[in-house]
TITOR-653365 format. One record per atom (N, C-alpha, C): residue in three letters; x, y, z negated. Coordinates in steps of 0.05 Angstrom, whole numbers, plus 5000, padded with zeros to 4 digits. Layout:
<finus>
ALAXYZ
...
</finus>
This chain:
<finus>
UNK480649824456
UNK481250104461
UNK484250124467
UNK484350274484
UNK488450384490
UNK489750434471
UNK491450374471
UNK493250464441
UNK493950854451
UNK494550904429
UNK496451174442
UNK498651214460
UNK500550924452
UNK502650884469
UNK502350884503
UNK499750674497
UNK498850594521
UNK498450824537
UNK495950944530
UNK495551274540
UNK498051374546
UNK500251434531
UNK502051624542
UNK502851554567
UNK503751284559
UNK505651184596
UNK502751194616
UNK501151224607
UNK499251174631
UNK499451544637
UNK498951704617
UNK499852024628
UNK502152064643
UNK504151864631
UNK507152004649
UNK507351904671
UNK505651614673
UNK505451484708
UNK503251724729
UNK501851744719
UNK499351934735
UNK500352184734
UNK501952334713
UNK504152634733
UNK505852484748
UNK507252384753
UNK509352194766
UNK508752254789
UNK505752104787
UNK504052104817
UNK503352404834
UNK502452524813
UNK501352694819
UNK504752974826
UNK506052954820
UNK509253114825
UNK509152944857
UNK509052704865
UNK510352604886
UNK507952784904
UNK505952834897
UNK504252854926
UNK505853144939
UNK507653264927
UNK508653534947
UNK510253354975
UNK509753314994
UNK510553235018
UNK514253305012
UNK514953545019
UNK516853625015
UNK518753684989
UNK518053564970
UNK518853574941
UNK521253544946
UNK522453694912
UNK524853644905
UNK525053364892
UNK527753234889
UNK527652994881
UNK527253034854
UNK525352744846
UNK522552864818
UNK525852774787
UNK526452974785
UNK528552864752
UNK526652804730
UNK527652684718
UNK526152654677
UNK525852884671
UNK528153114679
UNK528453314658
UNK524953524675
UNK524953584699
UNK522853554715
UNK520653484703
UNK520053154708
UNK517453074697
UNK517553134663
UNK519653114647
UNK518653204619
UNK518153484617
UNK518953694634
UNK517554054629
UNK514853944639
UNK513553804655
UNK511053854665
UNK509453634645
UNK511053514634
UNK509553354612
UNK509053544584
UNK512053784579
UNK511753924560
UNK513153804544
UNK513853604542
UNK515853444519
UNK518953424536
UNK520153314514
UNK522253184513
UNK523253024531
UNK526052954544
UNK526752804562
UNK526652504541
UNK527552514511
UNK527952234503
UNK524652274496
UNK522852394491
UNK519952334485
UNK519752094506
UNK519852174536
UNK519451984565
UNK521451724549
UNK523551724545
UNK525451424544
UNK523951204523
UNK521751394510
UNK520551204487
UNK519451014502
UNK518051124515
UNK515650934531
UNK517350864558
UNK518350914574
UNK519350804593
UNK523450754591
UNK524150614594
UNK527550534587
UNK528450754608
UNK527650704634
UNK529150904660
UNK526851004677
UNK527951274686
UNK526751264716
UNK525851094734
UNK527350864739
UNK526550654755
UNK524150474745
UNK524450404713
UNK521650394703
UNK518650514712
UNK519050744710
UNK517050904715
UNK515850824744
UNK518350864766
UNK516650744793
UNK514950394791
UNK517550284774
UNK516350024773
UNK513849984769
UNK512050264740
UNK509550244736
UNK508450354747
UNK509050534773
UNK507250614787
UNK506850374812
UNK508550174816
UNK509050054840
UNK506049834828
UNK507249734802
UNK505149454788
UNK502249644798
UNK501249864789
UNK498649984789
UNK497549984819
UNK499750044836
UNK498949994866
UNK497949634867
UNK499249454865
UNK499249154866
UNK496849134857
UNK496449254832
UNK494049174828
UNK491949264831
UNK491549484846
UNK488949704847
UNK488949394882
UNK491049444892
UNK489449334915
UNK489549124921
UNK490748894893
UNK490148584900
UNK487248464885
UNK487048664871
UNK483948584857
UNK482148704874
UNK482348774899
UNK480248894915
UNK480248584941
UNK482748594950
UNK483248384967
UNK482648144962
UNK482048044934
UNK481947854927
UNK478447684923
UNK477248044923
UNK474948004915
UNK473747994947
UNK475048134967
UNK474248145000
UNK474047755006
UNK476947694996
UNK476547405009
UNK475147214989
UNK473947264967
UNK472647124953
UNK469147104963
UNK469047404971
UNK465747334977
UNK465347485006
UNK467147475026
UNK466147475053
UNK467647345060
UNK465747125081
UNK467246885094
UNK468146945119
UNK467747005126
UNK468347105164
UNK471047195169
UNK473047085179
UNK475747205177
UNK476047485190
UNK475247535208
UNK476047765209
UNK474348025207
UNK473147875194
UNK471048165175
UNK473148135155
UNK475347975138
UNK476848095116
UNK478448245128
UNK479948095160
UNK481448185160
UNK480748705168
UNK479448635173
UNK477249015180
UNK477549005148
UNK475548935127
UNK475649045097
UNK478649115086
UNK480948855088
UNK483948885079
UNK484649185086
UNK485649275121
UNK485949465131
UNK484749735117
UNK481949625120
UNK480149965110
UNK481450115081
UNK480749765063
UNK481749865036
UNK484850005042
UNK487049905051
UNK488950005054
UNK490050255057
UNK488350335088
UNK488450685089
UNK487350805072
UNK485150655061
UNK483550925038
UNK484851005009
UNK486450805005
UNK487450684975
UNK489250954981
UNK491650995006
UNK493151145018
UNK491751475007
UNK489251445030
UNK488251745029
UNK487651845009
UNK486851644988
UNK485251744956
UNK488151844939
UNK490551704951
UNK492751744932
UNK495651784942
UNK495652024948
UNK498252194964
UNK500652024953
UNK500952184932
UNK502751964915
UNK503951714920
UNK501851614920
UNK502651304923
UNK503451304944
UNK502151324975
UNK502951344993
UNK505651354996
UNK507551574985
UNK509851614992
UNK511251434978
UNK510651244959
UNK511851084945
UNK512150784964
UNK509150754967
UNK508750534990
UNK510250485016
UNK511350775028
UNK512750835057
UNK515350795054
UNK516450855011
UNK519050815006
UNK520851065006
UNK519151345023
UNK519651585026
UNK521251584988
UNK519351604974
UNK519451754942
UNK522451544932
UNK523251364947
UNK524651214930
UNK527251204936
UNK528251394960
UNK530351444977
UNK532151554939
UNK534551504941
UNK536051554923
UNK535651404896
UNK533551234892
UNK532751074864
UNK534150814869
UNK533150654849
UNK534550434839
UNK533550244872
UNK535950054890
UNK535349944908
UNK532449654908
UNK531649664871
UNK530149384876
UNK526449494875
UNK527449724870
UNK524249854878
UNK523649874903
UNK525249894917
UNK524849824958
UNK523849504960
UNK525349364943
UNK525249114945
UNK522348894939
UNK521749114918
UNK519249074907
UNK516749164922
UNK517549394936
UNK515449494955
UNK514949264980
UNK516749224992
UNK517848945010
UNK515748775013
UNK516148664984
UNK514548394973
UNK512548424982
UNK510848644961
UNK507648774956
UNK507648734990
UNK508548845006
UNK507848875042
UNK507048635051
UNK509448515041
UNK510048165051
UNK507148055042
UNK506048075016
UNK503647865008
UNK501348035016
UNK501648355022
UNK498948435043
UNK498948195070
UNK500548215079
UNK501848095106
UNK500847835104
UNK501647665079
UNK500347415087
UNK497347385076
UNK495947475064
UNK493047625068
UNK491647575085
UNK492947805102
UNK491947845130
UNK492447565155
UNK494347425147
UNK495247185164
UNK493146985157
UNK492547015123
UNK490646755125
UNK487946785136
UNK486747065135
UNK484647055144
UNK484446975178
UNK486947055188
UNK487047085206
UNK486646715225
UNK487346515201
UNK487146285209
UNK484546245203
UNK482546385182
UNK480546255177
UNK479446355203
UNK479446595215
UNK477746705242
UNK478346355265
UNK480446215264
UNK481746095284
UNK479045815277
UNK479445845259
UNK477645535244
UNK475845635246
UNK473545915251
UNK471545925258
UNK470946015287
UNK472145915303
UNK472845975331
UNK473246235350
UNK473546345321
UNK473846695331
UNK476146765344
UNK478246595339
UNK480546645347
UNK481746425362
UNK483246335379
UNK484946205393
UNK487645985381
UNK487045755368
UNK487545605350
UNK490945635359
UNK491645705379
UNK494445715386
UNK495846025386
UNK493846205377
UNK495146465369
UNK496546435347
UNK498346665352
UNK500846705338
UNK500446825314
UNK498546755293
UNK498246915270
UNK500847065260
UNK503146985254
UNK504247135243
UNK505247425249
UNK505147275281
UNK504947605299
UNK503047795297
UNK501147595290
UNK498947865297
UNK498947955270
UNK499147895247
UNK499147975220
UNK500848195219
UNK503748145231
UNK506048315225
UNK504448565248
UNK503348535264
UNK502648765278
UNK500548935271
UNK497948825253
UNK496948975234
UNK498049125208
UNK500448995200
UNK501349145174
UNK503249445186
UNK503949375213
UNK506049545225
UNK503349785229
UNK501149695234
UNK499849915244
UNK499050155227
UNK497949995197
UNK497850055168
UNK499450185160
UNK502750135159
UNK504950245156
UNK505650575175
UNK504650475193
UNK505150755215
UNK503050945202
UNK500950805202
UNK498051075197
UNK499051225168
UNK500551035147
UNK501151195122
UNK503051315119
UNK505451295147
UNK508051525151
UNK507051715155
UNK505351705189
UNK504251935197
UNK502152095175
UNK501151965156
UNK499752135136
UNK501952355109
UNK504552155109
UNK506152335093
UNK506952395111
UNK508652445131
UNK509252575151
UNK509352995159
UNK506852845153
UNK504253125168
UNK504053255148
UNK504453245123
UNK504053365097
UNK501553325090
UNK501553105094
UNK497252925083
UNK495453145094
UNK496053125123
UNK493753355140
UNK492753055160
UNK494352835173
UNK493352665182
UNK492552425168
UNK490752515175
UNK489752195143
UNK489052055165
UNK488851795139
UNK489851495156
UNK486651315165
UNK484851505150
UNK481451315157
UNK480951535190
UNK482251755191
UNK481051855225
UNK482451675252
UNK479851725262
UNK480351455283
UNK479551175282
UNK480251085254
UNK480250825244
UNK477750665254
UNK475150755258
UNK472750675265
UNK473050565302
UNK475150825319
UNK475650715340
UNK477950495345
UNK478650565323
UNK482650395332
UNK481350135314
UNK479550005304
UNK478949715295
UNK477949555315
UNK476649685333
UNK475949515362
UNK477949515385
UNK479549615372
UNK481849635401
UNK484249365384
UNK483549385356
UNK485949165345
UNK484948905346
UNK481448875347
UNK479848695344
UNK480148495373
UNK480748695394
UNK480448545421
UNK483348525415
UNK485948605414
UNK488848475410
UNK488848305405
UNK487748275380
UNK487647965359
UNK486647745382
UNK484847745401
UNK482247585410
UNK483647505438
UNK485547705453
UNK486947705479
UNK489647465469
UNK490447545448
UNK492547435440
UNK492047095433
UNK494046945450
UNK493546655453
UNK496046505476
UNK498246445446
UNK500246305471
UNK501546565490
UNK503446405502
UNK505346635513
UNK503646855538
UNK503547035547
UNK502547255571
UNK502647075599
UNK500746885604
UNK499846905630
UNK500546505627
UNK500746445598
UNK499946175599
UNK497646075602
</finus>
């Protein structure tokens, strides 16, 4: 069972979340999140040291809501680029289910915070990124793909696409969500991937 402790930081991470989804917010203070908590600014320092804490535990909850999904994609479907369609989908939806995060993910929420929570976001991108690269070799080893394509390119050009669909969703004030379209724009990335092979007109 959760301890109580446990429970609290998990309440003060989930208002956290839930303060970030105003598109246009004020920048979120302690003094802020503790009136909407109803407590104390040192009540919050019990359970978390800083502010920057707090993103940190909202950043770990992202990592892990969507590496235990990713992990389970490339564990039991073999076909590379059926992960690489599942990785993607989970991505926008993880986005659409959670405003919040979203703006944490884009780096939007973190403008003025501590510089290693950008840093941290970075990473998390970087190991979506190479994810998507390995599947992208397994597609090559099952002849789906062109053993001399540029995976890393094409990886970095799926995360860019990912990345764009979850600006334009905070952007818009979460009116453009990131799964519309998505059903047409997977066959238009599907033939990219498939065209792509060695330099244009080798």
């Amino acid at each position: 069972m959760a301890t109580k402790p446990g429970e609290r930081r998990l309440q003060i991470l989930q208002t956290l979340a839930e303060m970030l989804e105003t598109p246009k917010g004020e920048k979120i203070t302690t003094a802020a999140l503790a009136a909407k908590l109803e407590c104390s600014e040192a009540a919050l320092y019990r359970h978390f040291a800083s502010k920057a804490q707090m993103f940190e535990g909202l950043i770990e909850f992202i990592e892990q809501s969507l590496f235990s999904v990713i992990n389970k994609i490339t564990a039991e479907e073999s076909e590379g680029f059926k992960q690489v369609e599942l990785i993607i989908g989970l991505l926008l939806r993880f986005a659409q289910r959670n405003r919040g995060m979203t703006r944490v993910l884009i780096g939007d929420a973190l403008v003025n915070e501590n510089e290693r929570l950008q840093t941290r976001i970075n990473a998390l991108l970087d190991k979506v990124e190479a994810a998507m690269k390995l599947a992208l070799r397994i597609a090559a080893t099952q002849e789906n793909l062109k053993p001399d394509a540029d995976f890393g390119a094409l990886a970095n050009l799926l995360r860019c696409y990912v990345v764009g669909r979850w600006e334009q969703y905070a952007r818009s004030g979460f009116t453009r969500e990131p799964l519309t379209q998505w059903p047409q724009q997977w066959p238009m990335l599907y033939f990219a991937c498939l065209s792509q092979s060695g330099a244009p007109g080798a």
